[in-house]
ZAZA-77712 format. One record per residue (C-alpha): residue number from 1; chain; x, y, z. Coordinates in nm, 2 decimals. Layout:
<sites>
<site n="NUM" chain="A" x="X" y="Y" z="Z"/>
...
</sites>
This chain:
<sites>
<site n="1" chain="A" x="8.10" y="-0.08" z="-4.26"/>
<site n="2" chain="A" x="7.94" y="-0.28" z="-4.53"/>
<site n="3" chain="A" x="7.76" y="-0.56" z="-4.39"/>
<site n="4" chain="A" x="7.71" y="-0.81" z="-4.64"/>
<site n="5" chain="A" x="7.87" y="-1.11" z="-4.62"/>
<site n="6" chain="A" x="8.03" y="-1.02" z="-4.30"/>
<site n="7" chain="A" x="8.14" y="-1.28" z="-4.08"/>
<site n="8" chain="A" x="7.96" y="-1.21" z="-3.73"/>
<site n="9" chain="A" x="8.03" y="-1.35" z="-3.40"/>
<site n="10" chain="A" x="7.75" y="-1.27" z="-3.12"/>
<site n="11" chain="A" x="7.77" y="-1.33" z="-2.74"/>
<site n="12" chain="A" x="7.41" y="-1.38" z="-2.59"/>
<site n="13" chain="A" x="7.24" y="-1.40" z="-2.92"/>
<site n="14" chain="A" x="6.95" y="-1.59" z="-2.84"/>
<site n="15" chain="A" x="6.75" y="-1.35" z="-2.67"/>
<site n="16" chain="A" x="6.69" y="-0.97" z="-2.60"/>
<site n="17" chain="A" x="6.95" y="-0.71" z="-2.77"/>
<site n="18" chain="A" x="7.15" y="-0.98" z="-2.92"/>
<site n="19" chain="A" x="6.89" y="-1.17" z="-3.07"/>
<site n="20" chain="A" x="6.78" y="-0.80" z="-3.21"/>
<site n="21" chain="A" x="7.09" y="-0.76" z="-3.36"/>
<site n="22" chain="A" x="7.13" y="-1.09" z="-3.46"/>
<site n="23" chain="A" x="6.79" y="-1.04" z="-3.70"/>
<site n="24" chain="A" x="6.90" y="-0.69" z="-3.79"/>
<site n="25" chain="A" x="7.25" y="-0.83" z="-3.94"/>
<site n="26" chain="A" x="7.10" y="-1.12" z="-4.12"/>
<site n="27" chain="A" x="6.90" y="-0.86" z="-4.28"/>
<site n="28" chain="A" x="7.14" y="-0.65" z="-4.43"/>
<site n="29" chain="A" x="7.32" y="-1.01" z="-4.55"/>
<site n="30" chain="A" x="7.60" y="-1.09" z="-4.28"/>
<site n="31" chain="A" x="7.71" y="-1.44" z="-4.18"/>
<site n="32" chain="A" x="7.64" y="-1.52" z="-3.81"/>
<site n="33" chain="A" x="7.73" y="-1.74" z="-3.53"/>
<site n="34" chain="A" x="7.55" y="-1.68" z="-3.20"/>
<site n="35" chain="A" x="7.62" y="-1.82" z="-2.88"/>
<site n="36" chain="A" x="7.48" y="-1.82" z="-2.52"/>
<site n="37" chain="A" x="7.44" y="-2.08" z="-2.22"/>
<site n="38" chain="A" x="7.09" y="-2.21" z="-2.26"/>
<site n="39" chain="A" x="7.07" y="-2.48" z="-2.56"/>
<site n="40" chain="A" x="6.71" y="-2.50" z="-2.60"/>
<site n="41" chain="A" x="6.70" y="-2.08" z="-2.59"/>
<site n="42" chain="A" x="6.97" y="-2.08" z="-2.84"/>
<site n="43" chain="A" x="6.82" y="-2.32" z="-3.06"/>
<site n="44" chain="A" x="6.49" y="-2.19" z="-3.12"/>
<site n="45" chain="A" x="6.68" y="-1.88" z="-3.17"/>
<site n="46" chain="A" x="6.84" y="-2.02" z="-3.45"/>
<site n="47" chain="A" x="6.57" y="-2.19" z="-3.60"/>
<site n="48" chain="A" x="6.38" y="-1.87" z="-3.57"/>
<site n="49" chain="A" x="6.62" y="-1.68" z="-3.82"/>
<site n="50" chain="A" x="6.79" y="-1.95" z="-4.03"/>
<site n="51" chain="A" x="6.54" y="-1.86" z="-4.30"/>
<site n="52" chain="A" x="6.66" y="-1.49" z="-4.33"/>
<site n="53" chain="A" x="7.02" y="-1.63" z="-4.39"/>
<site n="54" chain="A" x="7.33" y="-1.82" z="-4.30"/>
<site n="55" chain="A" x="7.35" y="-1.89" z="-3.93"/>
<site n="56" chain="A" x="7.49" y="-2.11" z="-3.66"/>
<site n="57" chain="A" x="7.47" y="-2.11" z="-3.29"/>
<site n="58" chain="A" x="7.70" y="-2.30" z="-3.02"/>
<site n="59" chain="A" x="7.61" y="-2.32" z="-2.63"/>
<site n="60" chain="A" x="7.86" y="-2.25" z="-2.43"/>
<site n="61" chain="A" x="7.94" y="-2.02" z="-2.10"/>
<site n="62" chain="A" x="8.14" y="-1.71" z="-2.23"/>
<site n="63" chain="A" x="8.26" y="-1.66" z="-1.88"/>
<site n="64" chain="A" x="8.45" y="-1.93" z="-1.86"/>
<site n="65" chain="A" x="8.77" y="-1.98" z="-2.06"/>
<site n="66" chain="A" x="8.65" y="-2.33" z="-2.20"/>
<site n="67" chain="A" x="8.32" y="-2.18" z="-2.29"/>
<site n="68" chain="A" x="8.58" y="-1.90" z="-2.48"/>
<site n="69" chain="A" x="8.77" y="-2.11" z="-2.66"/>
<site n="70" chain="A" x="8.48" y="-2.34" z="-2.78"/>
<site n="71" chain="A" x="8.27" y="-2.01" z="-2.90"/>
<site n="72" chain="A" x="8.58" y="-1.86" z="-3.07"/>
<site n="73" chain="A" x="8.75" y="-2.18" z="-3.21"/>
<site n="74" chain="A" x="8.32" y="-2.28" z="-3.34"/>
<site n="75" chain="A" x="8.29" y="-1.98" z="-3.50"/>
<site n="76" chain="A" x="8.62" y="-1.96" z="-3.70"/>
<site n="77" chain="A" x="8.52" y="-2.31" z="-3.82"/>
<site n="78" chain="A" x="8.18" y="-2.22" z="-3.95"/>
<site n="79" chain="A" x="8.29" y="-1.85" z="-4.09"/>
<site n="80" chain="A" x="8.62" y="-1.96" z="-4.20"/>
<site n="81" chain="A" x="8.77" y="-1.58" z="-4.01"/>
<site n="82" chain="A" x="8.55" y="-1.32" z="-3.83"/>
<site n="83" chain="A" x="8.48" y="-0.94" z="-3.97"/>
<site n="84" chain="A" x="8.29" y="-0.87" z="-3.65"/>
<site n="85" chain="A" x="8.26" y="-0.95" z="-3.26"/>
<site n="86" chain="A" x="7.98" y="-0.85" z="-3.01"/>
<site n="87" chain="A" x="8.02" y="-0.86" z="-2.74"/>
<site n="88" chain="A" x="7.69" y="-0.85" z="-2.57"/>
<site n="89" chain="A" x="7.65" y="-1.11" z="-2.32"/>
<site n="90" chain="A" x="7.57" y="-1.00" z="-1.97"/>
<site n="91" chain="A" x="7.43" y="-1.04" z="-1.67"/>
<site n="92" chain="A" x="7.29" y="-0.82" z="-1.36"/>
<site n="93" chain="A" x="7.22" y="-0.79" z="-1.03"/>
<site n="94" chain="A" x="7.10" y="-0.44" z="-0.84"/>
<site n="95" chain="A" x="7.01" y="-0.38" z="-0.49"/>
<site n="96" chain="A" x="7.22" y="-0.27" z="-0.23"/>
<site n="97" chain="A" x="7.59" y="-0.35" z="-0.21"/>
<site n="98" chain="A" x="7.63" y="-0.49" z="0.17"/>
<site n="99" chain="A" x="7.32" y="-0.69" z="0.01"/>
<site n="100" chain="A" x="7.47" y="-0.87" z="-0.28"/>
<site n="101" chain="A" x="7.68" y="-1.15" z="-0.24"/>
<site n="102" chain="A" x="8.05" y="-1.25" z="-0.35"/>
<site n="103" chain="A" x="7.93" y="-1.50" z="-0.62"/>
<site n="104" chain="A" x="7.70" y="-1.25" z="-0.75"/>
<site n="105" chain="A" x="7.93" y="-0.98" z="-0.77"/>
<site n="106" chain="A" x="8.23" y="-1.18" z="-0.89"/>
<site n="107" chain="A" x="7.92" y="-1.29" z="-1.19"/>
<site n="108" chain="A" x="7.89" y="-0.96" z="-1.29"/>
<site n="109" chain="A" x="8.27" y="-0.91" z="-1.32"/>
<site n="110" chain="A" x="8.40" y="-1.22" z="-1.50"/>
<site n="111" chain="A" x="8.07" y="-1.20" z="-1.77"/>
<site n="112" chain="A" x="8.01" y="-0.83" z="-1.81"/>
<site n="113" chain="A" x="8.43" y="-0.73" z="-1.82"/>
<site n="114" chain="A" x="8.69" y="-1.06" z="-1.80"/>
<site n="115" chain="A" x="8.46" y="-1.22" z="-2.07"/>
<site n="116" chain="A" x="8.47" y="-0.91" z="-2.35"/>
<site n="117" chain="A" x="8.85" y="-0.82" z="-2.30"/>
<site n="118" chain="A" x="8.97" y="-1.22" z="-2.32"/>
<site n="119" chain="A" x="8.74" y="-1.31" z="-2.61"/>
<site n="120" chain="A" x="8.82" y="-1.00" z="-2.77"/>
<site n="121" chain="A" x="9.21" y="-1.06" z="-2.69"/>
<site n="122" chain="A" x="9.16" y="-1.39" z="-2.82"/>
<site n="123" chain="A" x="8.99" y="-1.31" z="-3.16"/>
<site n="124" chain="A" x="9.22" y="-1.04" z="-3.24"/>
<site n="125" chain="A" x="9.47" y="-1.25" z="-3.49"/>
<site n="126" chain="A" x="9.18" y="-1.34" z="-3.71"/>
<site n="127" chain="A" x="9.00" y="-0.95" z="-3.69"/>
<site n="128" chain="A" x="9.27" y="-0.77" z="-3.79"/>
<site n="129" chain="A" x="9.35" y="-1.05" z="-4.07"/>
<site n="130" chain="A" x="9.00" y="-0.95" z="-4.23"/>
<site n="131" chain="A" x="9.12" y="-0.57" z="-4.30"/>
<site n="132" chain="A" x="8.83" y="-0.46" z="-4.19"/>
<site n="133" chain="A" x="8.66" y="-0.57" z="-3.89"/>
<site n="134" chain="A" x="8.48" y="-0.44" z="-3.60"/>
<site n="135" chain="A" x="8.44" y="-0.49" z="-3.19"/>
<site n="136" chain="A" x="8.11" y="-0.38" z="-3.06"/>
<site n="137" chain="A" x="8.07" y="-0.36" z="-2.70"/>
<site n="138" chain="A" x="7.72" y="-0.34" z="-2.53"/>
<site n="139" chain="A" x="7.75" y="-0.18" z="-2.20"/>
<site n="140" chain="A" x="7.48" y="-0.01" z="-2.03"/>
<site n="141" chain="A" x="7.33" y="0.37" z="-1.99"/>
<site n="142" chain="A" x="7.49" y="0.32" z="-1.61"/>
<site n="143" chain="A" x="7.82" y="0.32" z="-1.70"/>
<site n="144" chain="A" x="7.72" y="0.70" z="-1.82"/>
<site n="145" chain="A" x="7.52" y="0.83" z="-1.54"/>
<site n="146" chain="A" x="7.52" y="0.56" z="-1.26"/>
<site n="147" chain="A" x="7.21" y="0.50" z="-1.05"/>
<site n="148" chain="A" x="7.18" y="0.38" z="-0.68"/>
<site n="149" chain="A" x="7.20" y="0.00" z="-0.61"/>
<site n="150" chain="A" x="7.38" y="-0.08" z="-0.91"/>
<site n="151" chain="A" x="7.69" y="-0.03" z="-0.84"/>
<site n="152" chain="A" x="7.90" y="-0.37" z="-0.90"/>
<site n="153" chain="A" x="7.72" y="-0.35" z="-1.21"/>
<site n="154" chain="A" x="7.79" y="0.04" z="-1.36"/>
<site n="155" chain="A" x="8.13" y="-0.03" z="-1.24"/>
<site n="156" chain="A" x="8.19" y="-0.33" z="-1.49"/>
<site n="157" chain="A" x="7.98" y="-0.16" z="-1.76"/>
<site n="158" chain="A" x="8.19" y="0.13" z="-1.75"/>
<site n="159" chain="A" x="8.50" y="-0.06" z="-1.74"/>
<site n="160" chain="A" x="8.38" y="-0.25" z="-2.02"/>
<site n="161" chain="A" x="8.37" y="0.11" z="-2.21"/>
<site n="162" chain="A" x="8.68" y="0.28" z="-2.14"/>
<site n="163" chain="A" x="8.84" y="-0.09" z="-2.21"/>
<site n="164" chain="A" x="8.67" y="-0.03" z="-2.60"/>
<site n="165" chain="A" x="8.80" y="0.33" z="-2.57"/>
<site n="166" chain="A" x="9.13" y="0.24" z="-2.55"/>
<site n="167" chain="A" x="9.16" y="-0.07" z="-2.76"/>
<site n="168" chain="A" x="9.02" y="0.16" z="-3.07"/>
<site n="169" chain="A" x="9.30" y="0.41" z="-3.06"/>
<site n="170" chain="A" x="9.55" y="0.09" z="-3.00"/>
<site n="171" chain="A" x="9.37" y="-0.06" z="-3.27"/>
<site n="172" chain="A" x="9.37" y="0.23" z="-3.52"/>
<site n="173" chain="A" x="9.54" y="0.23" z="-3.83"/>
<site n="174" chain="A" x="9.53" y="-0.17" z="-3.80"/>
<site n="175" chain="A" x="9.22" y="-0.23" z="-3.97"/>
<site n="176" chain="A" x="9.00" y="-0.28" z="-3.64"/>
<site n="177" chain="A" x="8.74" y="-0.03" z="-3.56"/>
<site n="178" chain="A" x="8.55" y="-0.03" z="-3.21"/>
<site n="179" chain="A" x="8.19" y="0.05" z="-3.12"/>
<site n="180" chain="A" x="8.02" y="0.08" z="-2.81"/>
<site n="181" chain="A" x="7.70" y="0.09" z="-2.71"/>
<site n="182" chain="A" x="7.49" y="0.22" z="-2.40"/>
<site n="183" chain="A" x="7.16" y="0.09" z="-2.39"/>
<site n="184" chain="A" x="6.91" y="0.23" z="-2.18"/>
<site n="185" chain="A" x="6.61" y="0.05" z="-2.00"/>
<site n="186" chain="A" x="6.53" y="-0.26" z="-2.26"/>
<site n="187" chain="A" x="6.19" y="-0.46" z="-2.26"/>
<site n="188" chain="A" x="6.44" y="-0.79" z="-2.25"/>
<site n="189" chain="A" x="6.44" y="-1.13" z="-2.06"/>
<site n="190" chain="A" x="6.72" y="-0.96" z="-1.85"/>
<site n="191" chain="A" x="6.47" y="-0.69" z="-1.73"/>
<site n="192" chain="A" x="6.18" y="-0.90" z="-1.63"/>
<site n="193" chain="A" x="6.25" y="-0.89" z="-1.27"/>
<site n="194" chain="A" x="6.33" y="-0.53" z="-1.25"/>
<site n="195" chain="A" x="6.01" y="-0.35" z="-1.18"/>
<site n="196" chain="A" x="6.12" y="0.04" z="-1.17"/>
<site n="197" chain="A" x="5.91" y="0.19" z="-1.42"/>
<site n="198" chain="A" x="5.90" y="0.54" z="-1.60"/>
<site n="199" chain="A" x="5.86" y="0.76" z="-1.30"/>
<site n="200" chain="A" x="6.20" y="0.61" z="-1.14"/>
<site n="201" chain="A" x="6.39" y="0.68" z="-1.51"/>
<site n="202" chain="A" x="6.31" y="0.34" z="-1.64"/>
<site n="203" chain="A" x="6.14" y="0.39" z="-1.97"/>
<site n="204" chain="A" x="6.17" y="0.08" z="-2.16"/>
<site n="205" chain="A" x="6.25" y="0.07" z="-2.58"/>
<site n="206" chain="A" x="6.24" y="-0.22" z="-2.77"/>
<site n="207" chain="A" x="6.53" y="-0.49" z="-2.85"/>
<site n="208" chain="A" x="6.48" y="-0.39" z="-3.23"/>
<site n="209" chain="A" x="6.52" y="-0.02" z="-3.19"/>
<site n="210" chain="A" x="6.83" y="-0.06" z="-3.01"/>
<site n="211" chain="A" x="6.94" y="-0.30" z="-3.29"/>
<site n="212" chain="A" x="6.84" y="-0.08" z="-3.52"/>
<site n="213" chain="A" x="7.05" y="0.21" z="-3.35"/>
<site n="214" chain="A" x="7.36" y="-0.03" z="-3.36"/>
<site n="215" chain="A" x="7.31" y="-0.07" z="-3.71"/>
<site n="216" chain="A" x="7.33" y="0.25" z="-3.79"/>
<site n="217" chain="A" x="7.62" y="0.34" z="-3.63"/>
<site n="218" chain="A" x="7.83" y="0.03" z="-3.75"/>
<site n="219" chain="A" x="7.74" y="0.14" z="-4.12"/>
<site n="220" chain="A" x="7.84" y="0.51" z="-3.99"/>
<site n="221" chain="A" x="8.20" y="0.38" z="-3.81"/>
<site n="222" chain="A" x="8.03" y="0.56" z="-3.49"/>
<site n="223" chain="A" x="8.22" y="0.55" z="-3.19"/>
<site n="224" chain="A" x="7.92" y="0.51" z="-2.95"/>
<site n="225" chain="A" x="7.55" y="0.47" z="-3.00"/>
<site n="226" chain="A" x="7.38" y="0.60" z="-2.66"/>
<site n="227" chain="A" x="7.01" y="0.53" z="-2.59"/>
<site n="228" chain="A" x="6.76" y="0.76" z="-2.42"/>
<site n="229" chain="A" x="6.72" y="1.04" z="-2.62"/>
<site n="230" chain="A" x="6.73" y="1.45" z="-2.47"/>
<site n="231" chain="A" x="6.67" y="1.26" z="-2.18"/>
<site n="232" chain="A" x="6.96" y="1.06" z="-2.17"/>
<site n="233" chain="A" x="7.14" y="1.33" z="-2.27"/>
<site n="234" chain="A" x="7.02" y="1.60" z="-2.03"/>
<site n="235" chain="A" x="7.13" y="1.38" z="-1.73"/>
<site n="236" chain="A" x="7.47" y="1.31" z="-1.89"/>
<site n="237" chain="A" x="7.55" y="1.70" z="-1.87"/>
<site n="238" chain="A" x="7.42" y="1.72" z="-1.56"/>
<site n="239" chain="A" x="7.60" y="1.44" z="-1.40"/>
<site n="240" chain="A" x="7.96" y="1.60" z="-1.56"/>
<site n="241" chain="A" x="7.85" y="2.06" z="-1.44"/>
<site n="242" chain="A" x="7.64" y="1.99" z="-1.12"/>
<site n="243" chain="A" x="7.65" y="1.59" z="-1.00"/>
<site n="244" chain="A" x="7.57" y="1.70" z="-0.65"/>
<site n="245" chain="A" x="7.19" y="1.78" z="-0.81"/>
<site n="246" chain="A" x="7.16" y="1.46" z="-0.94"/>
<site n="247" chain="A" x="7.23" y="1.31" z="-0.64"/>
<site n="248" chain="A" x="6.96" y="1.48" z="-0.47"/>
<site n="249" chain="A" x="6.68" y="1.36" z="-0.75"/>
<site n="250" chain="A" x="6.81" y="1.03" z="-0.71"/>
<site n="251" chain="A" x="6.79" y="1.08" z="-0.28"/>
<site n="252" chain="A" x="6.43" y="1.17" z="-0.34"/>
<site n="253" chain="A" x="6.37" y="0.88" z="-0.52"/>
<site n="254" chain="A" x="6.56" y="0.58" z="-0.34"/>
<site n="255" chain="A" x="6.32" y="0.45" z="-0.14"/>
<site n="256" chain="A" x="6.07" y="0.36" z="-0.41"/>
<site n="257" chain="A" x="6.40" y="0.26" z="-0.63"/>
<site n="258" chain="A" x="6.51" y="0.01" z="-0.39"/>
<site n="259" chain="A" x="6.23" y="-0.18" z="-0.38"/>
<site n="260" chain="A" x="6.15" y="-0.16" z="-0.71"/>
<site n="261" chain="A" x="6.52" y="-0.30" z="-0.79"/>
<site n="262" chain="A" x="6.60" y="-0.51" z="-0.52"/>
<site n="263" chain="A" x="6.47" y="-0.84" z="-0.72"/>
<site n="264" chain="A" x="6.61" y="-0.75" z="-1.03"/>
<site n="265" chain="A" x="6.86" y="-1.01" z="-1.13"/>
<site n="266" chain="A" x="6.96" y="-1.22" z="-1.44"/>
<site n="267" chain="A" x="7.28" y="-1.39" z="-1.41"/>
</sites>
């Protein structure tokens, strides 16, 4: 896909991988709207890249259905259709599962899954009216190879992925492609409380490399853009011929995990 003059639509866009792509986009000449909950985040956000081009930014709670229907129904008004939705907005919260609470978990659910497939649902009409338009969904490297103490969270990543697997066979031939991505361990606002380092698996890239990754496969009509490297991809083939051995590296290294993770939470 051709970027320029594409009319974008970001969830969480005022900070972190968002933000990244947000800058990225502008770059190569697209038309933005970004949204998140914080006002005064978002707005310094916008104010930060309205000189590289056209963009607009409402505050509004993507997990909620108002907070839907205000970012889609903004959006349409300012870009007059949508080309492209990213669905990117997320939230976290690790430590063990008898350990985190309803609320939290129900969080993670209705922002990290409910929140992609209804906007998505919703903003179908006007995507496939472009011709040529594209879903991006930013999951997480857990939804590959899933780690200890996340798992409310590498359960709604990873239903946020096979949810984009499906909708881009449903949606091919129709003129709506779909991308996602699988971030690894981000320096981002959402990983400030985590404090797992590289000897637990946690080696951090930057927002703008990840951008730069998603770039490059919306321009290449990738399927998936996976972060981490050999890696990454050494543990994925372990996990699918011999799991049971990476569950024994991850034994030896839960107790420093858990209390390395147990804080982490942005939600």
């Amino acid at each position: 896909m051709n970027l320029q003059g594409k009319r974008v639509l970001i969830t969480g866009g005022s900070s972190g991988i968002g933000y990244a792509i947000a800058e990225a986009m502008l770059a190569k000449g697209a038309r933005l709207v970004i949204t998140g909950r914080r006002a005064d985040v978002l707005q310094q956000a916008k104010e930060k890249l309205r000189p590289s081009g056209f963009i607009e930014a409402v505050a509004a709670d993507v997990g909620t259905e108002e907070g839907r229907k205000a970012t889609l129904a903004f959006a349409l008004e300012k870009l007059g259709g949508l080309d492209v939705l990213i669905n990117n907005a997320g939230g976290v919260r690790a430590g063990r599962l008898e350990d985190t609470s309803e609320a939290e978990i129900r969080a993670m659910i209705e922002v990290d899954l409910v929140a992609p497939i209804f906007l998505t649902r919703s903003a179908l009409p006007a995507l496939r009216a472009s011709g040529d338009a594209l879903v991006v969904n930013v999951t997480s490297g857990i939804a590959l190879v899933a780690a200890p103490f996340y798992a409310s969270y590498a359960g709604v990543k990873a239903g946020l992925a096979k949810f984009g697997e499906s909708l881009r066979r449903e949606m091919k031939g129709e003129g709506v492609h779909v991308l996602t991505v699988y971030p690894g361990a981000t320096d981002t606002p959402m990983m400030n409380s985590n404090r797992a380092g590289p000897e637990l698996g946690f080696v951090r890239e930057s927002a703008s490399a990840v951008a730069e990754a998603v770039l490059d496969g919306i321009q290449n009509d990738a399927f998936e853009v996976i972060r981490g490297g050999e890696t990454r991809s050494k543990m994925i083939a372990l996990n699918r011929e011999d799991p049971a051995a990476l569950d024994k590296r991850f034994l030896d290294l839960k107790p420093a995990l858990a209390e390395a993770v147990r804080h982490h939470s942005a939600l």
